[in-house]
N, C-alpha and C positions, 0 to 999 in steps of 0.2 A: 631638501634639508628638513623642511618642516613635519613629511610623515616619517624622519628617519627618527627627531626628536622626541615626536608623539610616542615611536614603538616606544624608546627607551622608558618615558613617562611610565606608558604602560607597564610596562614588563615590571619597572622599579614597584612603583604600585600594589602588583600582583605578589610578586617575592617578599613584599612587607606583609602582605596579607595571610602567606601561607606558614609566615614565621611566627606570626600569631596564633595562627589555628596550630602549628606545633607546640605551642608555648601552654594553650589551656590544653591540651589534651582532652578534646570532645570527644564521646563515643561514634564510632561509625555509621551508627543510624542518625543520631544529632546531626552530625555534620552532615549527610548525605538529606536529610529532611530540609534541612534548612539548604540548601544549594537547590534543591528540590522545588525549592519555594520561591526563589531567585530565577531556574528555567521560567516558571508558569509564568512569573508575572510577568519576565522580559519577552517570551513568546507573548504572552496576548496584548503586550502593549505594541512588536515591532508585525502582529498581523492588523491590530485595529488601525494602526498608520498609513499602512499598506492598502488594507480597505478604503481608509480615508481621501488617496492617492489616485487609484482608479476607479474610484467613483468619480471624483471630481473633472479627470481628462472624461468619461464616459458620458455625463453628464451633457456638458460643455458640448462635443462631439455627435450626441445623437440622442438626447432626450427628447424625446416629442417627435420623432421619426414616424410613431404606430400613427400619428394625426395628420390632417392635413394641413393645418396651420402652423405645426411646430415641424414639419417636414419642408414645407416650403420657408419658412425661417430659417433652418439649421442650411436648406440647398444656397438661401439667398449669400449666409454668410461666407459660405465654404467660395462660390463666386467671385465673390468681393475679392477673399483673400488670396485666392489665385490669380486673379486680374490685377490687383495690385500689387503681385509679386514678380510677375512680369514684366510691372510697368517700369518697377523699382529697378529690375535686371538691365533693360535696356530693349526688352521686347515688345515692342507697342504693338505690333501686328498678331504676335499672339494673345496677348491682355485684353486686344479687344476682340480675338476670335473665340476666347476664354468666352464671354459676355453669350455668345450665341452658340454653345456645346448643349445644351440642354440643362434637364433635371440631376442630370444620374451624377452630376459633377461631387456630387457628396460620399458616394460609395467609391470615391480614390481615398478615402482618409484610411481607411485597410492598409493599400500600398504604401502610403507615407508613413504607418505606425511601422507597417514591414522592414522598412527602410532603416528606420530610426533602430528597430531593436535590432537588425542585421547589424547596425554599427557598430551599436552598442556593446553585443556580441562581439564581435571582430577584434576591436581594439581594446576593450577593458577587462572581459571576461573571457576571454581564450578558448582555444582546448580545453576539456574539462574529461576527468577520471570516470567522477561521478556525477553521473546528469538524472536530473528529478530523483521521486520517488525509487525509481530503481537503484540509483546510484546511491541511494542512501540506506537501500537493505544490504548493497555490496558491501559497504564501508561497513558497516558493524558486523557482518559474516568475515570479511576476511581484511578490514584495516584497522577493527579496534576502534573503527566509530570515530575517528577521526577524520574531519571535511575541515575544507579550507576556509574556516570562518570569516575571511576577509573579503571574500569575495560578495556575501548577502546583499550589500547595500546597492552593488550594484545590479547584481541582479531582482532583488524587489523590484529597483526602478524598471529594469526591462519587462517586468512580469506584468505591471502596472500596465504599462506603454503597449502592452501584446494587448491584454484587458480592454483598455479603453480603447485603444484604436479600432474594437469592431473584434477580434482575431476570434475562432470559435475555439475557445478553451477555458477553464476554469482557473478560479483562484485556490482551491481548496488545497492544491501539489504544492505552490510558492508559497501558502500558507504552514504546509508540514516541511516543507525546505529551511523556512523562517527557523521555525521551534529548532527543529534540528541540528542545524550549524550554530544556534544559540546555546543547545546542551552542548553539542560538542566543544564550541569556544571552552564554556566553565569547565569543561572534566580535563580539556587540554592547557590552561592558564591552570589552574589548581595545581598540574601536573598530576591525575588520580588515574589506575590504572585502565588496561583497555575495558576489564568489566565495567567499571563504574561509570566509563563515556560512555559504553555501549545505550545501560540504563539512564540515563542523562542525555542521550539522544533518544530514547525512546520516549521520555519525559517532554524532551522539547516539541516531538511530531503530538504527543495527547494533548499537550499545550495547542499547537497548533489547529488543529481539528478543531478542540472544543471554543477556540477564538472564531473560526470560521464559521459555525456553523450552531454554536452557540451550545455545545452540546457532550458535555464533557464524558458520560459515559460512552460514548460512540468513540471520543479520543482515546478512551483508556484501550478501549477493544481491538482499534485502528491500530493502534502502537504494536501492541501483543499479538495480534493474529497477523500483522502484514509484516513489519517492521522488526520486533525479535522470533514469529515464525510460532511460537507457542506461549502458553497463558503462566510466563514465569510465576513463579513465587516471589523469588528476590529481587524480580524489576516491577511488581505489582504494588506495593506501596508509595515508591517515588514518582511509579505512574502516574498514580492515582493524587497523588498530591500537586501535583505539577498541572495536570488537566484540572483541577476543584480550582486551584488558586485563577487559572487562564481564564478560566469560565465566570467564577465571581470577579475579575478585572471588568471583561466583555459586558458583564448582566450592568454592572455598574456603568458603565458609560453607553451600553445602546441599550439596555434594559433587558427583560425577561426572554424577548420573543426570541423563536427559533430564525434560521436564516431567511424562511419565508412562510406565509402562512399555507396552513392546511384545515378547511373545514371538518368538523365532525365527518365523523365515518358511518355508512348505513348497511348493514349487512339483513338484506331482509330476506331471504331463504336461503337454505340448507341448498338448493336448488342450482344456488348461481358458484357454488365448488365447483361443479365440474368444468365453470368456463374460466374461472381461477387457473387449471391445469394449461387450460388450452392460452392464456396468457402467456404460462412459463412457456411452455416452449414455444411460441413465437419471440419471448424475451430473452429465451437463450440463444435461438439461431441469431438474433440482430447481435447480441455478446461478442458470439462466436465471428463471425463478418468483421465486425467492430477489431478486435482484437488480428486477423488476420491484415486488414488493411491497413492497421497500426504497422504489420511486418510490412508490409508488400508496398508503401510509400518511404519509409524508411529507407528498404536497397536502392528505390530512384532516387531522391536526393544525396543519399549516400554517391553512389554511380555518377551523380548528375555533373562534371567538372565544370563547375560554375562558382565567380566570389562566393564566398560564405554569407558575404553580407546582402547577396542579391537576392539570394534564396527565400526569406520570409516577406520580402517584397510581393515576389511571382504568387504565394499562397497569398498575400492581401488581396491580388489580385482576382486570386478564385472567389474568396470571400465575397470580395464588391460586386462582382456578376451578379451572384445568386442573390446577395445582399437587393439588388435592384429590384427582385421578383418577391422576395423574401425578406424582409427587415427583421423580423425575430430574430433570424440568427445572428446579427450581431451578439457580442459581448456573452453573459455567462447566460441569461434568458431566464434569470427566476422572475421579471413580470411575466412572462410568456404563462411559466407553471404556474405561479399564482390566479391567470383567468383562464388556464384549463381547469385547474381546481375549483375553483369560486362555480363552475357551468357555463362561463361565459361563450358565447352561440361562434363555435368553430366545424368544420365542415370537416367530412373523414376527410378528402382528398387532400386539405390543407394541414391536417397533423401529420399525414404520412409522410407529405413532402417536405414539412419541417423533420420529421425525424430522420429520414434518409439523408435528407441534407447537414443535420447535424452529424452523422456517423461516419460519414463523409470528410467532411470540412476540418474535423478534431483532428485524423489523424495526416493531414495534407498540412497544419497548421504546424501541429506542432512539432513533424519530422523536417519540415524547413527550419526550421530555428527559432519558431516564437515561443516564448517562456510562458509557460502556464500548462494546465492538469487535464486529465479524463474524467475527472470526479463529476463536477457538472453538469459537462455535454452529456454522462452517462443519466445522469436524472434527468434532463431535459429529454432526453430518445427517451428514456422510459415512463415520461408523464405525456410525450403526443404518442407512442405507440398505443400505450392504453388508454387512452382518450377514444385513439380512435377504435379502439376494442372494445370498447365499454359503449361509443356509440352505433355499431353495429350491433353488437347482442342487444342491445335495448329494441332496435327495429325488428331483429328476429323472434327473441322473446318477451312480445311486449306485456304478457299475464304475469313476469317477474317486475317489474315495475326497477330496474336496473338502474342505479347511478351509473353512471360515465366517468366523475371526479372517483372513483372509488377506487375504479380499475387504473384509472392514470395513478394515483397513489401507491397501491400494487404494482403497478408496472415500473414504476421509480426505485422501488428495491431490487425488484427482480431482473434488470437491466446493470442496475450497478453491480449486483451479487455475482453475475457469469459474467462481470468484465472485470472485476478484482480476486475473485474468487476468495470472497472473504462473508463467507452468509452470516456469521453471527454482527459483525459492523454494519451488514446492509438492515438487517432486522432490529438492532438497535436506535439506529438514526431516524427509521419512522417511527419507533416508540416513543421517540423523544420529540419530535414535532408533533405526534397527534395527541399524545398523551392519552391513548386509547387503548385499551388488550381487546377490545373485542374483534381487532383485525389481525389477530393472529392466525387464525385459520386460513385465510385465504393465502395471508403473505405467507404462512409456512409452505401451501400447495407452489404458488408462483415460486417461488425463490429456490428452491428445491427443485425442480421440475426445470429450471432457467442455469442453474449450477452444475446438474448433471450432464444435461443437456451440450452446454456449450464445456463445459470438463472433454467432455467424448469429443469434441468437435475441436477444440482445440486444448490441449492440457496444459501450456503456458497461461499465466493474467495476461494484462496486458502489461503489469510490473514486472514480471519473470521474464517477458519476451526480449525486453532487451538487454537480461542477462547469461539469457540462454543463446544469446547470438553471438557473446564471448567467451562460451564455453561452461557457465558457471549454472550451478543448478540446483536450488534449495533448496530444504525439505527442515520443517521446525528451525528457521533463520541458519543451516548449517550448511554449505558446499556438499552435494554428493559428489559431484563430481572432481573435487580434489582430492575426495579421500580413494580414488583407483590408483593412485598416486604413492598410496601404503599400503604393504602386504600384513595379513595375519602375524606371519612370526618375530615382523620389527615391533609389537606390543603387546601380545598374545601374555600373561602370566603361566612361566614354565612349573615354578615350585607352587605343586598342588596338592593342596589334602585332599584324600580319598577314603572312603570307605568299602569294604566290603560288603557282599548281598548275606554273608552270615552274624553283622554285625546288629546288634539289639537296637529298637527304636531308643532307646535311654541314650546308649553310645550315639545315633547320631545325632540325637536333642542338645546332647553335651555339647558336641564338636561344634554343631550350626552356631549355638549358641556363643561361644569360644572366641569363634573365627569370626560371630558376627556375619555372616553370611546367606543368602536367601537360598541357597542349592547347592551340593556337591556330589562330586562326580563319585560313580558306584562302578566297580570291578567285581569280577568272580575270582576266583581260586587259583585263576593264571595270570592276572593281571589286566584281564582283557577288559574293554568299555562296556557295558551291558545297559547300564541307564545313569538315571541322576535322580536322585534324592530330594526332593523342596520344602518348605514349611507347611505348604496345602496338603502334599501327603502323607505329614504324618498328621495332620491337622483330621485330616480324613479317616484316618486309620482309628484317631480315638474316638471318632464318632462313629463309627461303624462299634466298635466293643466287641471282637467276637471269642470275649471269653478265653483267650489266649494271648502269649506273648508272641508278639507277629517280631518278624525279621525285615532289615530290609531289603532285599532282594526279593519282597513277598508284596512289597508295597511301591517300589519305587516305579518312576515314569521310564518305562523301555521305547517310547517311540521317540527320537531324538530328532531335534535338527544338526546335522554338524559340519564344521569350518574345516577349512583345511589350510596349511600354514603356508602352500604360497598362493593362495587366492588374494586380493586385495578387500580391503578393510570393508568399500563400497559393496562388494558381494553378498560380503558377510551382513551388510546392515539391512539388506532388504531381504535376507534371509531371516532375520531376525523381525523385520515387520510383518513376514508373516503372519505370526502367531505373536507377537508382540513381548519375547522373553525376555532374560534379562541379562543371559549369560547363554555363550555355545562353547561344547568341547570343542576343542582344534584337533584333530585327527590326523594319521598321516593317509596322504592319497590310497595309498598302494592296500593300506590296511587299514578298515576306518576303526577296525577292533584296538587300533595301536594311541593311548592315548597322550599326546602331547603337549596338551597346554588348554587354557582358557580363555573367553576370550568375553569380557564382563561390557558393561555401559560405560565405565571409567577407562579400559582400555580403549575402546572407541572417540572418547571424549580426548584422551591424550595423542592418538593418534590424529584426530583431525588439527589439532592444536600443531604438532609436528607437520601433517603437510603444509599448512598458513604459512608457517613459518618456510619452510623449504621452499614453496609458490616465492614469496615475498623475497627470499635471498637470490634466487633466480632475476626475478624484477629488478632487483637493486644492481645485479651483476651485468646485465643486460643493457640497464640507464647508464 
């Protein structure tokens, strides 16, 4: 009765609010700035709580694990409290065989976190549409940005409870989860269209980021190159205000610093470039690995028919073994990178086996069902790969006089770059920690060399991998593959102006200009297609001046790409990324001289808007 109350509260609430904003008649940017300004701050205030959350079980859990006095404290508690849980049950013979198990009794708190969030999972949070990161680029490709905002609170807690309990996954995902069912709540309560959630979920993940991470232009970038797919124009304002506001919230209550520190950068020869390259592509093969084992643990639990809720258990499981050899990997491991950074004395053998271990453990963790991110684990492999890279070339080339923190620094972009496939967010976020340009060199050779690399090796992120395994496939935030789904001649524009190849540059300056258009299609004498016309080429033609009145037929582009009307739309658009134009004639098969129709950026843009729609009436008919 009481959450059925609250809805209604709510909703009343909401419906007064938006009768209001009817009543003053704000401009669309007013309004949209200010709700803009409502995401950032509600995202940075529902990620600093969240932080505040699992820290605190982390804390509690395994603080003082790296020593041996706060190891042997945290082993004595964990003891106690299963000896006297046993005692409490009614098991006295194992309460007191608890007593004599050993050390390792601390590395089950894994299994018990598993436990808890398999529950958690199970019973409160369900089946779900859209899970993590990925399921949030689906939702604004093909649901209008709409997530089930109701669900957040329980899943922060489980995100927390993965966190702390040891799990090896990041906060950085539940933190752009946060942001984003907080935009989507405002644009769905507002009632404002799919565009304006879409930008309102994109608002809410730069929120998110720049809470996380302290770091708001890496949010803005995040948002745009992951989340809408390309560097909008008209979701670039709200972005950006929503990620300022998140960021001044965070700076105000944990201060200035980034998520963790980074020493000055030392770049002392021209010399040590070439072993930058050799960084990337060791950082792209581990990418590459990384992301296929994200597939290839997924189909066995997928496969695995086993409770749902047992499943993140059996990963705590994995966690606490290694855990017993390996303590770093618990939790997110920014002290770990903080004393590879600082130089603190770690051995190649021990960062490799952390990083293996960590590339490992992410995706075992989080295909069982623990809540939390690749963000992390990805800078955690890429600050012990290049650690341990950094202290190798030092022994080999000891007349370079080589950092080690340097190349762990570079290896921390170039690790995340080929596992999100996002180089401008990965080059961003160590600008904003080190506060340094003179590491641009090297990080451009890594990141570059680590993107291609693991591109070729696998062409899915590790975000597209599990949208590609429902069939859906982006390209600048859009489904390609829904648009095979519609042919050229259901959008194609039939009624076309054309010019002839006898027609004066004047006449076609007149028409382009007229019609408002970048190009139109040119025929000869019979009607036939011969080329198209553009503003470059007569732009061309008066720079050249040759002293005459040219035609066009004399100037226009004869090498064509062209559609044909019953190809589907997807054809047509990677035809068109070719060469990157902006418009193809439609032609008929049989005759490509016969011309039919056009086929512009706006038809493609209504057309995929038609398949969504057609996808989504399918779905609806089907439920």
């Amino acid at each position: 009765m009481l959450p059925y109350v609250w809805a209604k509260i709510r909703l009343f609430s909401f419906d007064k609010i938006i009768r209001w904003l009817n009543r003053q008649q704000f401009s669309e940017s007013v309004a949209l700035a200010v709700i803009a300004i409502l995401v950032g701050l509600t995202s940075g205030i529902g990620v600093w709580l969240f932080k505040q959350l699992f820290n605190v079980i982390y804390r509690y859990a395994f603080e003082g694990i790296d020593t041996p006095m706060g190891l042997f404290h945290r082993k004595e508690i964990a003891l106690r409290f299963f000896h006297d849980l046993a005692n409490w049950a009614g098991f006295d013979k194992i309460g007191t065989a608890l007593g004599s198990i050993g050390n390792w009794m601390i590395f089950f708190i894994p299994v018990i976190g598993g436990l808890a969030v398999g529950l958690i999972s199970h019973f409160f949070i369900g089946k779900e549409r859209y899970v993590g990161i990925a399921g949030i680029m689906e939702s604004v490709a093909l649901g209008g940005g709409r997530l089930p905002y109701r669900k957040i609170p329980t899943k922060t807690v489980a995100a927390a409870l993965s966190i702390g309990s040891g799990a090896s996954v990041g906060p950085a995902d539940p933190s752009v989860q946060i942001g984003a069912y907080v935009g989507s709540m405002f644009g769905q309560l507002l009632r404002l269209s799919d565009e304006r959630i879409r930008a309102l979920v994109a608002s809410g993940v730069a929120g998110g980021i720049a809470a996380a991470f302290n770091a708001p232009i890496t949010g803005i970038f995040f948002a745009l190159e992951i989340i809408i797919g390309e560097l909008s124009v008209n979701a670039f304002g709200v972005v950006t205000l929503a990620s300022v506001i998140s960021s001044v919230f965070t700076q105000a209550v944990s201060g200035p610093q980034p998520a963790f520190y980074i020493p000055a950068y030392a770049f002392n020869s021209v010399w040590e470039l070439p072993l930058y390259f050799g960084l990337g592509v060791l950082s792209g093969l581990s990418a590459a690995f990384y992301i296929r084992l994200h597939h290839f643990t997924r189909g066995i639990f997928d496969t695995w028919n086993a409770p749902r809720w047992f499943k993140p258990a059996v990963a705590g499981l994995a966690v606490g073994l290694v855990g017993m050899h390996l303590p770093q990997v618990f939790g997110i491991g920014y002290a770990t990178i903080e004393n590879i950074l600082d130089g603190k004395p770690m051995t190649v053998t021990l960062l490799l086996s952390l990083a293996l271990s960590r590339l490992v453990l992410t995706p075992i963790c989080i295909s069982s069902g623990f809540q939390g991110g690749v963000f992390a684990p990805a800078l955690f492999s890429g600050a012990t790969l290049g650690g341990a890279y950094g202290l190798v070339a030092r022994q080999v080339f000891p007349s370079l006089n080589i950092s080690p923190p340097a190349f762990a620094m570079v290896g921390m972009a170039a690790v995340l770059a080929g596992t999100i496939h996002a180089p401008i967010t990965s080059f961003i976020l160590l600008f904003e920690m080190t506060h340094d340009y003179r590491i641009i060199l090297p990080l451009i050779a890594a990141v570059n060399v680590s993107l291609f690399l693991s591109w070729h090796l696998q062409h899915d992120s590790v975000y597209t991998l599990g949208l590609a395994r429902k069939g859906i496939r982006l390209q600048r935030g859009r489904d390609v593959d829904v648009l095979e789904t519609i042919t050229v001649n259901e959008v194609m524009e039939t009624e076309i102006v054309t010019l002839r190849e006898s027609d004066s540059l004047t006449v076609a300056t007149d028409l382009l200009t007229q019609r408002r258009q970048h190009g139109l299609p040119v025929l000869n004498n019979v009607g036939e297609l011969t080329g198209i016309i553009t503003v470059q080429d007569i732009d061309r033609a008066q720079d050249d001046d040759c002293g005459r009145v040219c035609i066009v037929g004399e100037i226009c582009t004869r090498e064509l790409l062209l559609a044909y009307s019953d190809e589907t739309i997807g054809a047509a658009l990677r035809r068109i990324g070719v060469r990157d134009v902006g418009q193809l004639p439609v032609v008929a098969r049989k005759n490509p001289r016969h011309l039919v129709g056009l086929l512009r950026n706006t038809d493609i843009a209504r057309a995929y808007d038609l398949a969504v729609t057609r996808r989504a009436s399918i779905r609806h008919r089907a439920h």
